[in-house]
N, C-alpha and C positions, 0 to 999 in steps of 0.2 A: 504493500500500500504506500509506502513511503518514497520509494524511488516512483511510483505513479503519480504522485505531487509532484514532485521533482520535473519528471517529463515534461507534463503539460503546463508547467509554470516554465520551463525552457522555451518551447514553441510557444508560448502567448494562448495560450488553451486554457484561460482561467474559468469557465463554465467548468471544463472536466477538473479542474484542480479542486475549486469550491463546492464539488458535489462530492467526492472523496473526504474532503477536510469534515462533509455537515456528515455524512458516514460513518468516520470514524470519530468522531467527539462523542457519540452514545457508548461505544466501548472503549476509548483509548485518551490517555492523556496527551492534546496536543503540546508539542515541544517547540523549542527555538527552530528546529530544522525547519520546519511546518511553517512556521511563520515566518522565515526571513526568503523561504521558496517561493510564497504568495506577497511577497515585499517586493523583491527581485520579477517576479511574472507581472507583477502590475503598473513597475516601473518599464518594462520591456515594451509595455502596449502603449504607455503614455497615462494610463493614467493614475494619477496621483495627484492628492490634492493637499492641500493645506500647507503650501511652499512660502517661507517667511522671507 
């Protein structure tokens, strides 16, 4: 599951990343990897907000 975040936060796939990530939050504690994967995938696409 974890390299499957990974993936689609690579290729800009954030639909298939954030349906994985709402997946495993009922059995799994997300981690830094988890989130700096969908940091990095949303900065890739552009978007990102709240730039000071």
């Amino acid at each position: 599951m974890l390299y499957g975040i990974g993936e689609y936060c690579r290729v800009g796939r954030m639909d298939g990343a954030v349906k994985i990530k709402v997946e495993m939050s009922s059995g799994f504690d997300l981690n830094l990897f988890i989130f700096n994967s969908l940091i990095h995938g949303y900065c890739k696409i552009g978007q990102v907000s709240g730039q000071s």
